[in-house]
ZATOR-285074 format. One line per 8 residues: number of its first residue (from 1); their letters; for each residue x, y, z of C-alpha. Coordinates in steps of 0.2 Angstrom, whole numbers. Example, Ala and Ser with C-alpha at 12.3 -4.5 7.8 and 13.67 -1.06 7.14 Angstrom:
% ZATOR-285074
1	AS	62/-22/39 | 68/-5/36
//
This chain:
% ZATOR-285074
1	XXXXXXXX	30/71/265 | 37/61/279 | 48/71/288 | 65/60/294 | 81/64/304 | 95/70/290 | 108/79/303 | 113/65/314
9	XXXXXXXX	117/48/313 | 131/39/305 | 132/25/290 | 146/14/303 | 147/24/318 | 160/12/324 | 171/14/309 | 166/32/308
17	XXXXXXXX	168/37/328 | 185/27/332 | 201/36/340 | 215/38/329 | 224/25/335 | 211/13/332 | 210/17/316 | 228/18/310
25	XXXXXXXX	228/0/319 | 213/-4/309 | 220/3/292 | 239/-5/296 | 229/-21/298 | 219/-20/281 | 237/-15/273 | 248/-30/280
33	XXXXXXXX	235/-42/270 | 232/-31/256 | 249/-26/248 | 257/-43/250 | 238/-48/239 | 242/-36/228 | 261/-41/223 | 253/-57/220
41	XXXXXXXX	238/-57/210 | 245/-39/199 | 260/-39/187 | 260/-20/187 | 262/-21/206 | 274/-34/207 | 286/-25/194 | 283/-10/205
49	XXXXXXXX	289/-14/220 | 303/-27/212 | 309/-10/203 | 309/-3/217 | 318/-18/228 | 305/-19/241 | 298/-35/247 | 276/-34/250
57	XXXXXXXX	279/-41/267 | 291/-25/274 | 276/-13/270 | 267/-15/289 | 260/2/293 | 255/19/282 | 271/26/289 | 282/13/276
65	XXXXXXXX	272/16/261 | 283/30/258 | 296/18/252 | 285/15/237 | 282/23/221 | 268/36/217 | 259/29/202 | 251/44/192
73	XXXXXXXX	237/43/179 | 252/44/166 | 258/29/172 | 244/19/170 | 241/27/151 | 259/21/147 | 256/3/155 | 239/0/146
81	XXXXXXXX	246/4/130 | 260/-8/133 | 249/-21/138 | 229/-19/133 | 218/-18/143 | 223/-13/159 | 244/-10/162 | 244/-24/172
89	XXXXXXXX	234/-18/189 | 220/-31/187 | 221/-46/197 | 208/-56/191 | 205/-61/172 | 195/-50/159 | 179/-64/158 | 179/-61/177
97	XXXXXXXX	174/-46/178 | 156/-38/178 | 159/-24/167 | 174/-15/159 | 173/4/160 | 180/18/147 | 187/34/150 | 192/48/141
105	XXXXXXXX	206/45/129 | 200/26/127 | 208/23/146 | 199/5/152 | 195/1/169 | 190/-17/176 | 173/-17/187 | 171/-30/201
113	XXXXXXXX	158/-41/199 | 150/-35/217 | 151/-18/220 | 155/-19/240 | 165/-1/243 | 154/9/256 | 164/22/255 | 154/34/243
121	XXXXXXXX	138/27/257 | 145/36/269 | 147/50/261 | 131/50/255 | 123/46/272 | 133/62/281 | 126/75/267 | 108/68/273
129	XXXXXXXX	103/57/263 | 90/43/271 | 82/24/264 | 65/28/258 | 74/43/246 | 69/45/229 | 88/50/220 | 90/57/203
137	XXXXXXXX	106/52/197 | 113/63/184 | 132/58/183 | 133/50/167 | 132/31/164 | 138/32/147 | 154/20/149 | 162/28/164
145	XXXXXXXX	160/18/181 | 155/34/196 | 136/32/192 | 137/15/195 | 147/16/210 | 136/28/216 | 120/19/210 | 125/3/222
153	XXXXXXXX	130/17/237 | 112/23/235 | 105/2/237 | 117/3/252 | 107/16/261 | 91/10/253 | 86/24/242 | 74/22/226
161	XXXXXXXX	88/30/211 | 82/37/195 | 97/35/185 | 95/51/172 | 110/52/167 | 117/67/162 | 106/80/149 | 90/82/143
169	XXXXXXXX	85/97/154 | 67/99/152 | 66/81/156 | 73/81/168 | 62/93/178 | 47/84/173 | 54/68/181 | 60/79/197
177	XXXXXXXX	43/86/197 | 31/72/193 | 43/58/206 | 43/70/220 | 62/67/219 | 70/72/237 | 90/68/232 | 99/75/218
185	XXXXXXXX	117/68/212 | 126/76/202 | 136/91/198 | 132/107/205 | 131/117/187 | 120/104/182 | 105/106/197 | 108/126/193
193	XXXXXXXX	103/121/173 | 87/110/180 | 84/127/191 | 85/138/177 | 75/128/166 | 63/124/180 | 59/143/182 | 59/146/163
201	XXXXXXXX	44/132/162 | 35/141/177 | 39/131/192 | 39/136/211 | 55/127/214 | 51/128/233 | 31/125/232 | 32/110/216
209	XXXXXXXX	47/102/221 | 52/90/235 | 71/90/233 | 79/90/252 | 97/84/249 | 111/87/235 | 127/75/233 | 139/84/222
217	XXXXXXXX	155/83/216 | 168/82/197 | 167/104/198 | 172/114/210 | 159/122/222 | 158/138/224 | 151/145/241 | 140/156/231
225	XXXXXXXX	132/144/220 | 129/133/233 | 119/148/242 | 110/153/226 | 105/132/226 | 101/128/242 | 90/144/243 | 80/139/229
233	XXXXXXXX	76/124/233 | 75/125/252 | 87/108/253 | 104/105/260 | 120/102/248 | 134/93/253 | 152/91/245 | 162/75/239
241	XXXXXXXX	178/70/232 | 188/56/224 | 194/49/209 | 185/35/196 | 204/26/199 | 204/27/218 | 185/30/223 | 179/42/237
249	XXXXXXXX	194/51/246 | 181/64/254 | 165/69/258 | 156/84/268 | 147/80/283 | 133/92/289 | 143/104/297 | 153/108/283
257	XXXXXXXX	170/110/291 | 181/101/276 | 179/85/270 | 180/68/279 | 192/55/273 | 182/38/273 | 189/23/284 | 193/11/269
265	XXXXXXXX	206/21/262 | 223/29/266 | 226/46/261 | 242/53/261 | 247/73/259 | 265/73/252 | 278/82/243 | 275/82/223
273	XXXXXXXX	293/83/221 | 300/71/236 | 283/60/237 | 287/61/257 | 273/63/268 | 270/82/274 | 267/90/292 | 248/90/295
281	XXXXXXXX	241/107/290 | 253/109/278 | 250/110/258 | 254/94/247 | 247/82/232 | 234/71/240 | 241/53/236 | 228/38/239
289	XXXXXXXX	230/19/242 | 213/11/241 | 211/-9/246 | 202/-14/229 | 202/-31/226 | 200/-31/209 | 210/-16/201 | 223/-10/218
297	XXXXXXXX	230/8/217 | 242/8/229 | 249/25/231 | 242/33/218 | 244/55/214 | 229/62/211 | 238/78/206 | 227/90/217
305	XXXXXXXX	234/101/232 | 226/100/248 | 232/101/267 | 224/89/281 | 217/92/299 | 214/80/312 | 206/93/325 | 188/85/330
313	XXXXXXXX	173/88/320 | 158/95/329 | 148/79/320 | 155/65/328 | 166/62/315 | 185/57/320 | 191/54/304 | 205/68/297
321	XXXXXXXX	198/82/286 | 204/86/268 | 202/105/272 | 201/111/253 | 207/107/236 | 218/123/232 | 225/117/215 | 232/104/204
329	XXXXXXXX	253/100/203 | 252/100/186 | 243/106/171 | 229/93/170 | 213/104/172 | 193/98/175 | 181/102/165 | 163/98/166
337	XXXXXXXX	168/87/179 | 180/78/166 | 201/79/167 | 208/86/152 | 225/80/151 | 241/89/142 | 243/73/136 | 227/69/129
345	XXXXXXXX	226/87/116 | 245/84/110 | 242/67/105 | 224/75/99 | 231/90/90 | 247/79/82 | 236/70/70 | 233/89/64
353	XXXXXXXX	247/94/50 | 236/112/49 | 240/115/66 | 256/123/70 | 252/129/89 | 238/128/101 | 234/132/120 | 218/127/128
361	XXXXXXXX	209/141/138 | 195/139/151 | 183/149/158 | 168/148/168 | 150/159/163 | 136/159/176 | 145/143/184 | 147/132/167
369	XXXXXXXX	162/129/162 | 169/133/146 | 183/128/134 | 192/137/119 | 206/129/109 | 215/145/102 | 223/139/87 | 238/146/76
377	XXXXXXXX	239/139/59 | 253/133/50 | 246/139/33 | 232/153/35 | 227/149/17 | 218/133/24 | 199/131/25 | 195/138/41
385	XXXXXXXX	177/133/41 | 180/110/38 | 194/111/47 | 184/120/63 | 171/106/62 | 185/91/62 | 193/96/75 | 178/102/87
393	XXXXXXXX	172/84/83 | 186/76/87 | 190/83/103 | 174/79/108 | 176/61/106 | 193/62/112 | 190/72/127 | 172/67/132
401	XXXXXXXX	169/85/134 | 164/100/120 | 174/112/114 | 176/127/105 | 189/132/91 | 195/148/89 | 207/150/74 | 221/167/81
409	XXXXXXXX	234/176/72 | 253/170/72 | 261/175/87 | 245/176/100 | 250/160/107 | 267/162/116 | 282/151/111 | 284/145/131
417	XXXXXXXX	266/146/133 | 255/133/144 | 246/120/136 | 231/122/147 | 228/139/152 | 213/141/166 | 204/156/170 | 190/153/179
425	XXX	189/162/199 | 183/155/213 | 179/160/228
//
């Protein structure tokens, strides 16, 4: 195998090396054009910001999008209902667009017709991987939009992508095996699965393998897992961040000292109550405004805690560092790399006359996630065993994610109790 330079370089070293100041000029440029775009083109923005009695043209630096609104994912649920399919944020009509994505809870989401975001690029080019890469990409490309925006970022760079998909273990290893594959995306439980499964067949995941670099993300990382991986295969592993409504908001360089915020987006650490920004280095929601063309966030929560630093990288890097994801301001939890909303089970769980209480409880076994749905029953004289099977069913379609029912005894689940309860440690 070729052997090629995976610790140095930059995708835009411009971009990625300017001084601060250049880049809040650069990102107060990009803004000045954007918003007043945005209040034209999307009714959801213009209500917005008239609701809010602020005129696009007076939002001139990062510094005034604190007169606007945060838009939160409940916010765009509401509006979509109200008016199908997209609340409003598009700009651009539906036979315009090149594809329509589907999230959980029949959520929709335009895709532009050029994919030209080089945001998840560069993340991909700082974890290591190079053109002349063979990638397996095992994020799903059943309706939802990351492994296609992951897929172009992988064009971007010039690597060859395999796109797996997620599932289907054992093949999986035959097509690492048999196409020398040397990048994986995906999440990191997953690669652990192709591991185990790999060493069950037989395998030398060092000797039979060629994989070099790993692009993870949707989970949590744990430290540990990541050592257990990147000894097994002898590759580097590498962190990343984002939303499918705001893309990329982070990634890991080589040295591993937080995660990079990428040039082409402003990311905002504020107070979940006040939505004003926060000191550097202190705790608040990471909100984001990206500069999509085709379906603007501006402002949008993401729900998850982190804090910011802007001392230097030893990489180059100049860019400000999310420092860690330390929680969520609210009881929406990911599982399998999916958000499970409060939301999404009520609605679920009301179409179910059987069910007088429930409470969702997740925990994690050998770094897989898992989710019970404890339920108390109105009537305990009701057939347990149909009933299991129609709700299991349906909270997999509803939910994109599987599930377990466990039917409790009257007064297990508390009368003020959280809706979404998680368990799981990490390190």
């Amino acid at each position: 195998m070729v052997q090629m330079d995976r610790s140095s370089g930059y995708f835009n070293e411009k971009r990625e090396t300017m001084y601060q100041e250049e880049r809040r000029d650069y990102l107060n440029g990009k803004l000045r054009e954007f918003i007043p775009y945005a209040y034209k083109h999307s009714r959801a923005v213009r209500e917005k910001l008239d609701a809010a009695k602020i005129k696009p043209e007076k939002i001139k630096t990062i510094e005034h999008l604190q007169q606007l609104p945060i838009i939160t994912k409940y916010d765009l649920v509401e509006m979509q209902k109200a008016k199908l399919p997209f609340g409003g944020f598009e700009t651009i009509p539906i036979d315009k667009l090149r594809r329509i994505y589907i999230l959980p809870g029949l959520i929709y989401e335009p895709g532009e017709w050029e994919y030209k975001d080089t945001r998840w690029a560069e993340g991909l080019y700082a974890c290591g991987f190079r053109s002349g890469d063979i990638a397996q990409n095992t994020f799903s490309y059943h309706m939802w939009p990351f492994a296609f925006m992951l897929d172009d970022s992988l064009k971007m760079l010039g690597c060859t992508t395999v796109p797996t998909g997620v599932g289907n273990t054992q093949m999986q290893v035959k097509i690492m095996h048999q196409l020398k594959v040397t990048g994986y995306v995906g999440t990191p439980s997953f690669l652990m699965s192709i591991a185990e499964r790999a060493e069950a067949m037989g395998f030398d995941l060092r000797k039979d393998f060629s994989l070099r670099v790993g692009f993870v993300g949707a989970e949590m990382l744990p430290e540990s897992l990541r050592g257990r991986l990147e000894g097994k295969f002898g590759m580097t592993i590498r962190q990343c961040y984002g939303t499918v409504d705001v893309g990329c908001l982070g990634y890991e360089c080589i040295e591993k000292q937080g995660m990079h915020v990428p040039d082409d987006v402003i990311v905002e650490i504020v107070d979940p109550d006040t939505g004003k920004r926060v000191p550097n280095g202190a705790t608040g929601e990471i909100v984001a405004t990206n500069f999509n063309r085709t379906f603007p966030m501006i402002r949008y929560g993401t729900g998850d805690l982190s804090f910011i630093s802007e001392e230097p990288c030893p990489c180059g890097r100049t860019s400000t560092r999310l420092m860690n994801i330390l929680g969520r301001t609210d009881q929406v939890t990911k599982v399998r790399g999916t958000f499970i909303h409060p939301w999404q089970t009520d609605e679920l769980m009301a179409k179910y006359p059987e069910v007088d209480k429930y409470q969702v409880v997740v925990t994690r076994s050998d770094y897989v996630d898992e989710m019970i749905f404890l339920v108390e029953l109105a009537d305990e004289s009701v057939d347990k065993a149909p009933l299991k099977r129609r709700l299991e069913k349906d909270l997999q379609e509803a939910l994109g994610v599987k599930g377990e029912v466990e039917f409790v005894a009257r007064g297990v689940i508390f009368d003020k109790h959280k809706k979404i309860e998680d368990k799981r440690k990490w390190e």
